[in-house]
C-alpha positions as CSV (number, residue, x, y, z in Angstrom):
1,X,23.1,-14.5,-126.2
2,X,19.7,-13.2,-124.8
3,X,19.6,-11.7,-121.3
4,X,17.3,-13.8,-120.2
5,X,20.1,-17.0,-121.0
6,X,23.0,-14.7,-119.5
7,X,20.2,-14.1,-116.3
8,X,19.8,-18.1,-115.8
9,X,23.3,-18.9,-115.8
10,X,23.9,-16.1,-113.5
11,X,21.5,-17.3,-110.9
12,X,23.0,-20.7,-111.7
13,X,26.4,-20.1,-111.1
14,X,25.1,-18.2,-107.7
15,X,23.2,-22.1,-107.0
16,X,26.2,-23.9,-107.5
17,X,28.5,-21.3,-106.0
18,X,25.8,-22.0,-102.7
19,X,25.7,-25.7,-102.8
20,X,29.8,-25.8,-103.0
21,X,29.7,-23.5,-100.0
22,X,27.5,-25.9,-97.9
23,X,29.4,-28.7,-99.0
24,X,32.9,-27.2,-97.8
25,X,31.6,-26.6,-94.7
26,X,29.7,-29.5,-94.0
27,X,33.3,-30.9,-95.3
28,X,35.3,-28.9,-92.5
29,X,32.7,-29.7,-89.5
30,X,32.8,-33.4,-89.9
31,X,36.9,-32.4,-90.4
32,X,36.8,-31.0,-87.1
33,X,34.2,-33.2,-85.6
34,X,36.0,-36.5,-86.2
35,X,39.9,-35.0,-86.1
36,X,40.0,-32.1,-83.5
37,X,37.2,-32.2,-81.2
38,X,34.1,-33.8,-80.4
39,X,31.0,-32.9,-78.2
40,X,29.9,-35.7,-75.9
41,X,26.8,-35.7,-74.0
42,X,27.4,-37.2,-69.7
43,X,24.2,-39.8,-69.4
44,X,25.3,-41.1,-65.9
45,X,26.5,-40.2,-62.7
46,X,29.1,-42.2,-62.5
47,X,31.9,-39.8,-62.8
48,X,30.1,-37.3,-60.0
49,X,30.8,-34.4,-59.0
50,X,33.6,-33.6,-61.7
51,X,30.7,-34.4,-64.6
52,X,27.1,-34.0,-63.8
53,X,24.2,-35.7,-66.1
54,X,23.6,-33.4,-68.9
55,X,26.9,-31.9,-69.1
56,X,27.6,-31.6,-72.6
57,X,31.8,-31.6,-73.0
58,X,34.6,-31.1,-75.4
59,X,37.0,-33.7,-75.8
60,X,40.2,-33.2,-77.4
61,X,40.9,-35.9,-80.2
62,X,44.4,-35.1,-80.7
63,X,45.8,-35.1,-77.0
64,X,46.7,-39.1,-77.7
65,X,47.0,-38.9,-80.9
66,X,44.7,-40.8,-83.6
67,X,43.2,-44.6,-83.2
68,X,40.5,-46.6,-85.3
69,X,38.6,-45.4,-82.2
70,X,39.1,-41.6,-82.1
71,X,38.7,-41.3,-86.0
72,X,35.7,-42.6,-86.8
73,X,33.6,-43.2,-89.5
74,X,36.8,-42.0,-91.6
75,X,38.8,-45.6,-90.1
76,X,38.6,-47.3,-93.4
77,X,41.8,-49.3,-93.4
78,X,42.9,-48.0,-90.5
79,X,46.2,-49.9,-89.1
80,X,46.1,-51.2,-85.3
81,X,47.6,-49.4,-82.8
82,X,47.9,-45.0,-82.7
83,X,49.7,-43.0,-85.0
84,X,51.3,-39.4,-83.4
85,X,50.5,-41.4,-79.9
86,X,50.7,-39.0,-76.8
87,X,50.9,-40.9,-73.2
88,X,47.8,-40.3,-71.3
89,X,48.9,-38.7,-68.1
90,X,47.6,-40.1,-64.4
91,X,44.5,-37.7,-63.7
92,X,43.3,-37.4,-67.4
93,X,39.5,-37.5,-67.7
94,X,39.7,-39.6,-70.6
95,X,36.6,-40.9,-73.1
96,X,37.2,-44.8,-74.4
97,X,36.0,-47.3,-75.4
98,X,35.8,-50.1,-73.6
99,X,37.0,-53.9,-74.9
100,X,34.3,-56.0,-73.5
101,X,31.7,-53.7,-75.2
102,X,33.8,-51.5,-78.4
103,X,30.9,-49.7,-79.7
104,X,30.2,-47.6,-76.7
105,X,31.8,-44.5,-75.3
106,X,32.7,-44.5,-71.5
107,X,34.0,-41.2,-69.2
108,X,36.4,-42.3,-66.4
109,X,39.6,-40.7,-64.4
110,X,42.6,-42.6,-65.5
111,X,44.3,-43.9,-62.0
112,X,46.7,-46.5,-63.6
113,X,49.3,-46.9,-65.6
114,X,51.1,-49.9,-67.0
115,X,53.0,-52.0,-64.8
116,X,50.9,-50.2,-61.5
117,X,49.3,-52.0,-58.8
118,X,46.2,-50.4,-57.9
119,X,44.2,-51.8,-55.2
120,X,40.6,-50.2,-53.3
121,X,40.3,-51.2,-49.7
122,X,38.5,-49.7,-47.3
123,X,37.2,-46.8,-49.1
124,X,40.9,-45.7,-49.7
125,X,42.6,-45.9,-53.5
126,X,46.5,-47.5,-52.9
127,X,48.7,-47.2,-56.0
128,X,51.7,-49.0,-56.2
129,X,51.2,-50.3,-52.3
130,X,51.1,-46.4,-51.0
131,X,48.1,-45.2,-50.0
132,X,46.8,-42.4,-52.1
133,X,46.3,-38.8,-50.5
134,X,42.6,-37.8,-49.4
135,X,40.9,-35.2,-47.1
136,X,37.4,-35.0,-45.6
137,X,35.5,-32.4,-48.0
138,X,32.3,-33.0,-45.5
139,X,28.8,-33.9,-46.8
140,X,27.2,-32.8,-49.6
141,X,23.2,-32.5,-50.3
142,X,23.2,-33.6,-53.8
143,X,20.4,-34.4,-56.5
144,X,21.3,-37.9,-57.9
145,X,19.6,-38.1,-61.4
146,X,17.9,-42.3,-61.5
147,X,18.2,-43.5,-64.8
148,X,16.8,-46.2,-66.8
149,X,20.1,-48.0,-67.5
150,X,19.9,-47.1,-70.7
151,X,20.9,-43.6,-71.0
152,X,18.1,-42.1,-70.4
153,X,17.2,-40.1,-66.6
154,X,13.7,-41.0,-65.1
155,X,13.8,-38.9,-62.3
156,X,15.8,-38.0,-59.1
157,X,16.5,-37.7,-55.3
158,X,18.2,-35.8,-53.0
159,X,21.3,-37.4,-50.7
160,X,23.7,-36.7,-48.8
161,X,27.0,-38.0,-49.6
162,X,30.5,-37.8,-47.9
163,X,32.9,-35.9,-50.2
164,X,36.7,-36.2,-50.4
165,X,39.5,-34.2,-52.1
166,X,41.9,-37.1,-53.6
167,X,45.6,-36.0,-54.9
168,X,47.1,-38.3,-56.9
169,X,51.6,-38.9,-56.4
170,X,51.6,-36.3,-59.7
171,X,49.7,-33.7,-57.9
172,X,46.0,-33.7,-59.8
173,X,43.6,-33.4,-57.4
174,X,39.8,-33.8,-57.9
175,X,36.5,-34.2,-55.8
176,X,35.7,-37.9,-55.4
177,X,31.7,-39.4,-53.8
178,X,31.9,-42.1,-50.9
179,X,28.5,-43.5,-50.9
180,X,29.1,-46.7,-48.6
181,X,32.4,-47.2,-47.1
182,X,30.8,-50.6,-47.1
183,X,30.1,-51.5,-50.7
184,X,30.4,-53.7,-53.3
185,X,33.8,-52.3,-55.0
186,X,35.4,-50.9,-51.8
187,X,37.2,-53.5,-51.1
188,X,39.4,-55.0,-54.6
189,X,42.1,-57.3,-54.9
190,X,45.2,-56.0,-56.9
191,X,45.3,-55.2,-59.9
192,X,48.6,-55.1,-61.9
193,X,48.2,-53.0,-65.1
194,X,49.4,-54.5,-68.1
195,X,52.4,-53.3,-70.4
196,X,50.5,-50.7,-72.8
197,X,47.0,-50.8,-70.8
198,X,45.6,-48.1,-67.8
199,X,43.1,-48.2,-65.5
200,X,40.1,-46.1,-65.3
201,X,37.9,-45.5,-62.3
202,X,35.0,-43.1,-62.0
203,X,34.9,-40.5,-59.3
204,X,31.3,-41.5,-58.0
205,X,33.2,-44.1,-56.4
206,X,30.1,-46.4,-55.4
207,X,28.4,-45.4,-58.8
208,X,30.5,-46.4,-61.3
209,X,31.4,-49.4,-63.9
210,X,35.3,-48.8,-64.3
211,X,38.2,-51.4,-64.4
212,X,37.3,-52.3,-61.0
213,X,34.7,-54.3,-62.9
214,X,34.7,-57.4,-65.6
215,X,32.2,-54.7,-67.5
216,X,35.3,-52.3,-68.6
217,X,38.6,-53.8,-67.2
218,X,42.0,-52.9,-68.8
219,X,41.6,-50.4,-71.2
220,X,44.6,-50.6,-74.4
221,X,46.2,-47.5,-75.6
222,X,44.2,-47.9,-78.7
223,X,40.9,-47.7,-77.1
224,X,41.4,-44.1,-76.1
225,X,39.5,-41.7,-78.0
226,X,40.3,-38.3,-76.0
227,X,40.7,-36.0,-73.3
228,X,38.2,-33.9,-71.8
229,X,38.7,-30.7,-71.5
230,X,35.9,-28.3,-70.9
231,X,31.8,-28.5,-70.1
232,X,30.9,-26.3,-72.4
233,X,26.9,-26.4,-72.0
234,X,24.6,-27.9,-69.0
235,X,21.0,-28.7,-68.7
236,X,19.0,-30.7,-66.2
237,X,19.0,-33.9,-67.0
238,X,14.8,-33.6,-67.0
239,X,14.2,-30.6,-69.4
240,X,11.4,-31.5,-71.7
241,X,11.1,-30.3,-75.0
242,X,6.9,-30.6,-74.4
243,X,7.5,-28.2,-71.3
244,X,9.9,-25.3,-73.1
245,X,9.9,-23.6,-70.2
246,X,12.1,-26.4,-68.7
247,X,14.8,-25.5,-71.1
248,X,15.5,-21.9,-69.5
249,X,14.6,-23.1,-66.1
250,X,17.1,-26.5,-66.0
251,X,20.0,-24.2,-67.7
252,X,22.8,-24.6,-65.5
253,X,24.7,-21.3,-66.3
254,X,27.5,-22.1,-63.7
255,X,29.0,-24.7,-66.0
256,X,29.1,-22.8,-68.8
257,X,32.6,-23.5,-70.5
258,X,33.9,-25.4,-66.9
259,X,37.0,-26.6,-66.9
260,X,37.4,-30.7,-66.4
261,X,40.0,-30.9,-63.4
């Protein structure tokens, strides 16, 4: 054998040795992408001040355990229902997926469980006919991102907006937006959660499509896909990839790796 042969398969072997590296690890992201964790992008305000737009998060796939929802593209065949099913717990920020629209990812505090009553009156969140603790946090100035309903922020404005502390009866507490004691979804009939549903509602109380709402409704066990867990990057909303500049000026180093309370 010449060593010019022996030299090709040599840098042959090294190719193929190369390409089966790629491939394994291609192999483990998507692993850990679809099984473990996944990165999700916030595109709306609704669930303001606990998520800002832009807030890119980690959420935990296997917190509920695994449904056609939280597995995908890898949900060939995949029986109805959860397998290694965890209960949500009351104060979970939780990503589902809606029934009325199953293709698209929503972020929401879960508020009820099955067989609760959840009513909003007032401006006030009763569960199971008691109303739910909540202090004055004052006003905050606040940019509110405008976007296009389609994902996508157009620009901003400033506001001030009254702030509460809200503690659920299992002690998770969180910041919640009042925007108009007045509006459209302060004032709800009851809502009786059905066996092996939950209710979602956003904390942006006045800015939000929750289960308040025929758009999201009842959301089925199945229809979770995770828990979030952490921010773990942040940009303004507005950054501009034709204005690099925008990149390092809209970095919002604060929310580096920020908890999800």
């Amino acid at each position: 054998m010449s060593t010019m042969t022996t030299a090709k398969e040599a840098r042959g072997e090294s190719l193929w040795e190369t390409v089966k590296t790629i491939i394994y690890a291609l192999a483990l992201a998507m692993c850990i992408r679809f099984v473990f964790v996944q990165p999700f992008r916030i595109p709306s305000g609704s669930m303001q001040p606990t998520l800002l737009v832009g807030d890119y998060m980690v959420v935990s796939k296997w917190s509920y355990g695994y449904s056609r929802f939280s597995v995908e593209p890898f949900n060939f065949g995949w029986p109805a229902g959860r397998i290694f099913g965890h209960e949500p717990q009351r104060g979970d920020v939780v990503v589902f997926r809606p029934v009325p629209q199953e293709d698209k990812d929503l972020v929401k505090r879960l508020i009820g469980l099955p067989g609760d009553k959840i009513q909003y009156k007032d401006s006030q969140l009763y569960i199971n006919g008691t109303q739910v603790q909540r202090t004055s946090e004052g006003i905050v100035h606040f940019k509110d991102f405008i976007s296009d309903g389609n994902g996508h922020t157009v620009g901003f404005n400033y506001i001030d907006v009254q702030a509460y502390r809200e503690t659920l009866p299992n002690g998770v507490s969180y910041l919640t937006f009042d925007r108009d004691p007045n509006g459209a979804l302060d004032k709800t009939d009851v809502f009786e959660v059905p066996p092996g549903n939950y209710f979602f509602m956003g904390d942006d109380r006045d800015n939000s499509a929750d289960s308040r709402t025929s758009q999201v409704g009842y959301v089925p066990f199945e229809n979770l896909v995770g828990k979030a867990q952490f921010v773990f990057v942040s940009f303004d909303p507005l950054i501009s990839l034709l204005k690099p500049w925008t990149i390092f000026t809209g970095f919002r180093g604060d929310r580096v790796v920020h908890h999800v309370n």
